[in-house]
C-alpha positions as a Markdown table, in Angstrom:
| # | Residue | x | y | z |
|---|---|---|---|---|
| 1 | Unk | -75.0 | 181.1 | 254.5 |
| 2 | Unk | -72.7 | 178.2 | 255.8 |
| 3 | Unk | -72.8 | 174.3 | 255.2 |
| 4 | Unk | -73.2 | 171.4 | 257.5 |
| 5 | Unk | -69.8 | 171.9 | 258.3 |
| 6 | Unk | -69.7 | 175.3 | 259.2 |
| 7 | Unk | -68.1 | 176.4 | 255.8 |
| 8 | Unk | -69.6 | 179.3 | 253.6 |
| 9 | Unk | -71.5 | 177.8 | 250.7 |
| 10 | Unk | -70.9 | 180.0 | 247.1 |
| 11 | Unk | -74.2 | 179.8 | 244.9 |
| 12 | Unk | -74.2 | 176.3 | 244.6 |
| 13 | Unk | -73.5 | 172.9 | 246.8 |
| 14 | Unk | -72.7 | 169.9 | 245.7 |
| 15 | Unk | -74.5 | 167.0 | 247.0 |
| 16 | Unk | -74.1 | 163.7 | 248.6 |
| 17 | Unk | -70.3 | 165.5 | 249.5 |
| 18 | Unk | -70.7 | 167.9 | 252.1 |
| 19 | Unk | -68.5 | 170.4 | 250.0 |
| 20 | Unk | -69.4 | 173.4 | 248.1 |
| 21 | Unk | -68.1 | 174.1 | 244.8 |
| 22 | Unk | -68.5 | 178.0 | 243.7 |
| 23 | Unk | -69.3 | 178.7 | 240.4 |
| 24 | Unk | -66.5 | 180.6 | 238.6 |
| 25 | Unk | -67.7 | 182.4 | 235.1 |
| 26 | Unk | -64.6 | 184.4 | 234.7 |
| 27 | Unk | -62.3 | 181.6 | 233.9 |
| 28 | Unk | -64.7 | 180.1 | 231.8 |
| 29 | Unk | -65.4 | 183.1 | 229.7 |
| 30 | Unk | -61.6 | 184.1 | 229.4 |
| 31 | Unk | -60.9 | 180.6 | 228.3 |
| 32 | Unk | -63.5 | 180.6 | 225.3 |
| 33 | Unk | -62.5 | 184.1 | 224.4 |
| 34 | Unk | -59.0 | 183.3 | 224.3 |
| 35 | Unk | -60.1 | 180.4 | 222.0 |
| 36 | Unk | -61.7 | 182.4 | 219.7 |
| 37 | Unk | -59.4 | 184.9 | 219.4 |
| 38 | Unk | -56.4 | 182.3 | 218.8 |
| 39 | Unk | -58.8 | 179.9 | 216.4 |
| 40 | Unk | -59.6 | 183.2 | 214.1 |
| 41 | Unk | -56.0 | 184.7 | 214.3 |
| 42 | Unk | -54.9 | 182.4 | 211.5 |
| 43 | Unk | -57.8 | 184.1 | 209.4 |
| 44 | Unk | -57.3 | 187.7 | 209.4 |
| 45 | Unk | -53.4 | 187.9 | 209.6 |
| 46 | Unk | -52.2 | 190.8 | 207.4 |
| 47 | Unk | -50.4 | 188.9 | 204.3 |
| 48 | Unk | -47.8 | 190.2 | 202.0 |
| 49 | Unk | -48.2 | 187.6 | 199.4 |
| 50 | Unk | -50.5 | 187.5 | 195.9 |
| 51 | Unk | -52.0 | 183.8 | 196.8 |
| 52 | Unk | -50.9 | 182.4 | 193.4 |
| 53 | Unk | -47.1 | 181.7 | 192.2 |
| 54 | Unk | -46.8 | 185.0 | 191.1 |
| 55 | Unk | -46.8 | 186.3 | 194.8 |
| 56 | Unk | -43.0 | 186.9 | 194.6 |
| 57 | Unk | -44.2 | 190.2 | 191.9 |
| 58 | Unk | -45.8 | 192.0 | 194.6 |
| 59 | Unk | -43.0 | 194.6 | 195.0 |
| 60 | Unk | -43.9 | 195.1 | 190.4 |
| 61 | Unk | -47.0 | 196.1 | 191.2 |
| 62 | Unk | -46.2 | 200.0 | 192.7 |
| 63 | Unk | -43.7 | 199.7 | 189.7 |
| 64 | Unk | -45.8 | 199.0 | 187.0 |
| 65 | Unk | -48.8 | 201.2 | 188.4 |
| 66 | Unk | -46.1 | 203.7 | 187.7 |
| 67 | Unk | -45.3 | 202.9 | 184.3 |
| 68 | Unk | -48.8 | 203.3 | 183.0 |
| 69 | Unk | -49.1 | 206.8 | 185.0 |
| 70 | Unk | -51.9 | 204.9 | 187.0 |
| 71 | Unk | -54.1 | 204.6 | 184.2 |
| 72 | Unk | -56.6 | 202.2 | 183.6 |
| 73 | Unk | -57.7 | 199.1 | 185.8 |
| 74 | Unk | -55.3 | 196.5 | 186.9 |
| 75 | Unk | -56.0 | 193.1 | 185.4 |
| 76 | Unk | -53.4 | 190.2 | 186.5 |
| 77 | Unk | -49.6 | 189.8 | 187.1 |
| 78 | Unk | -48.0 | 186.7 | 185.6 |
| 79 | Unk | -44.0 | 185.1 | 187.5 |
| 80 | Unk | -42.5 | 184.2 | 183.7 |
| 81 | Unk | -39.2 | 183.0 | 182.9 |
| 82 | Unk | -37.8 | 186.0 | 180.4 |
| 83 | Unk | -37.7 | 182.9 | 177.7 |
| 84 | Unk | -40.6 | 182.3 | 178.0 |
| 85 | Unk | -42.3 | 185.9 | 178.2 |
| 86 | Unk | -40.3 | 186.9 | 175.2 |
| 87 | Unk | -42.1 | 184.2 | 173.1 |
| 88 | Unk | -45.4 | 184.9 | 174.7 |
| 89 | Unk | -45.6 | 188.0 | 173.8 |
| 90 | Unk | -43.9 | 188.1 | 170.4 |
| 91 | Unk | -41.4 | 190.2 | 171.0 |
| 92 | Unk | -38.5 | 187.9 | 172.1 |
| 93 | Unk | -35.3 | 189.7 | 170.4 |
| 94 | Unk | -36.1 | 193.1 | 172.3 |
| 95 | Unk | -37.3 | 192.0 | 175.5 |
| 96 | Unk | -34.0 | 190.1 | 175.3 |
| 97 | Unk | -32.4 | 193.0 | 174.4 |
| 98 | Unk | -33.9 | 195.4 | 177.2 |
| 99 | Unk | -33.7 | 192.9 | 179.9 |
| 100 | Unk | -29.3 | 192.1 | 180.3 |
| 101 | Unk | -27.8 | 190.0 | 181.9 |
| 102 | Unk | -28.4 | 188.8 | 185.4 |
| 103 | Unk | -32.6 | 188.4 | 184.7 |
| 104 | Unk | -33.6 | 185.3 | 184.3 |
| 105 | Unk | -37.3 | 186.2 | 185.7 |
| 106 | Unk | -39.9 | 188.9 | 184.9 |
| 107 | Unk | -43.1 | 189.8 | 186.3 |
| 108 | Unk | -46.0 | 190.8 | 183.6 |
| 109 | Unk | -48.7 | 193.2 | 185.0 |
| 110 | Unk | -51.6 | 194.0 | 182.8 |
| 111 | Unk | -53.7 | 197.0 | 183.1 |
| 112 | Unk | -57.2 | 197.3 | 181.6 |
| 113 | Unk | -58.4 | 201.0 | 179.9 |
| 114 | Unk | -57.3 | 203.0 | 176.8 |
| 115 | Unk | -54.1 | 203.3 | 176.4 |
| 116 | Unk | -51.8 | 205.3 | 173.6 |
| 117 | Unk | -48.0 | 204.9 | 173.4 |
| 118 | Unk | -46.9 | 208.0 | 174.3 |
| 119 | Unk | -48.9 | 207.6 | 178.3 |
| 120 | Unk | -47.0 | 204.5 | 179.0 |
| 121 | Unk | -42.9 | 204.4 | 180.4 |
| 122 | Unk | -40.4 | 202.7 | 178.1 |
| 123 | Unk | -43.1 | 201.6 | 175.1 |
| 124 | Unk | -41.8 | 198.1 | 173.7 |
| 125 | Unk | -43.1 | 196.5 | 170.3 |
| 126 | Unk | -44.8 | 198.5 | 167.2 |
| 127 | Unk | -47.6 | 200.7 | 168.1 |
| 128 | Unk | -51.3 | 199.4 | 168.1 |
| 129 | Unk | -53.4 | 200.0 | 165.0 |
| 130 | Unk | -55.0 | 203.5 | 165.4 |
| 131 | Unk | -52.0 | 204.5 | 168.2 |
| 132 | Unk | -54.0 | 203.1 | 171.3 |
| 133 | Unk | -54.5 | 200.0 | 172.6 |
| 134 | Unk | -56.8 | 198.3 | 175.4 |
| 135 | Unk | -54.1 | 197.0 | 177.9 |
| 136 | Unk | -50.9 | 197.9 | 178.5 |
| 137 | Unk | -48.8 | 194.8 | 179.7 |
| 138 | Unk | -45.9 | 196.3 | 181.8 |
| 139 | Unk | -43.0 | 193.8 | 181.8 |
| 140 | Unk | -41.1 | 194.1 | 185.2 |
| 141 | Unk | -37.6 | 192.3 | 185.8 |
| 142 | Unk | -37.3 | 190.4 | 189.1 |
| 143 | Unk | -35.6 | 191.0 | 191.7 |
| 144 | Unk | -34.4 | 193.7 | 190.4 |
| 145 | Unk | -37.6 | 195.7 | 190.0 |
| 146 | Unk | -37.0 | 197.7 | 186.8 |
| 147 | Unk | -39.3 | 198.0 | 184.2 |
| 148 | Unk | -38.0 | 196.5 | 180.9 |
| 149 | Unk | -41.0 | 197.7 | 178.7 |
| 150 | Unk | -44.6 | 198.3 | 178.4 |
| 151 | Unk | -46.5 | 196.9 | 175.7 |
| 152 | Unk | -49.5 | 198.0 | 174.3 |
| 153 | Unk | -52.3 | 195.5 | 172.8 |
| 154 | Unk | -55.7 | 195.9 | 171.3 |
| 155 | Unk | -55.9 | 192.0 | 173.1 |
| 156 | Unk | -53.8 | 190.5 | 176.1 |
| 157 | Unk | -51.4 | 188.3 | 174.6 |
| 158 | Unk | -52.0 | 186.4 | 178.0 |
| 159 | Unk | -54.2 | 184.5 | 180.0 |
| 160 | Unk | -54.8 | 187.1 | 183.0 |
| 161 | Unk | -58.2 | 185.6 | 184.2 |
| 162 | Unk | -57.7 | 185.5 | 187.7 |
| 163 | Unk | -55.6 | 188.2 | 189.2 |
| 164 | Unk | -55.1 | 186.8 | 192.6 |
């Protein structure tokens, strides 16, 4: 079909001009797509990171997982200075004593299940009442990624509350 002025017309004219203006879906479509794809990007990018200030322990985790033979359920990992875990966890002198020089930081995974001394890598502290314990706190120095000690606790000598 052609216009008043011997042009084709697309599906649609525009009035009052004489012109005809074609409706083009394509570009349209490709430009809301490419919206939503770039909008939602920023949601479901892969990260590396724990979300809390103890995201610089994610490299303790496979660590401590191994310490405790992956027993039991994983409950929360702590960032600590190695003061400061030593005194949390009442056993300052041999954490101390473990750790060396050069650590300033640890990381402190807890695990959740039954666990006895002898299931656990490099046991720290006196043994539980009865020879088990309910968590196994694996203490983990940073960056160097060795494990100073696992301690084993009827109770978590920690606030681990929110994992992530």
């Amino acid at each position: 079909m052609t216009g008043r002025n011997g042009r084709r017309i697309g599906r649609r004219t525009v009035r009052g001009s004489g012109l005809s203006a074609r409706i083009r879906p394509i570009p349209v479509v490709a430009a809301v797509v490419t919206s939503l794809v770039l909008g939602l990007a920023g949601c479901t990018t892969a990260r590396d990171t724990l979300g809390t200030n103890a995201s610089s322990c994610f490299e303790a985790l496979a660590v401590a997982a191994d310490a405790v033979h992956d027993q039991g359920t994983f409950a929360g990992v702590h960032l600590l200075k190695l003061t400061a875990a030593g005194t949390d966890l009442r056993l300052e002198a041999e954490v101390m004593a473990r750790a060396g020089p050069g650590v300033h930081d640890i990381c402190v995974v807890s695990y959740r299940g039954n666990f006895r001394v002898d299931q656990v890598m490099r046991p720290l502290g006196a043994p539980p009442a009865g020879g088990h314990g309910r968590f196994a706190i694996v203490i983990v120095s940073k960056p160097q990624n060795r494990v100073i000690g696992t301690v084993i606790r009827q109770t978590q000598p920690l606030r681990f509350g929110h994992p992530f």
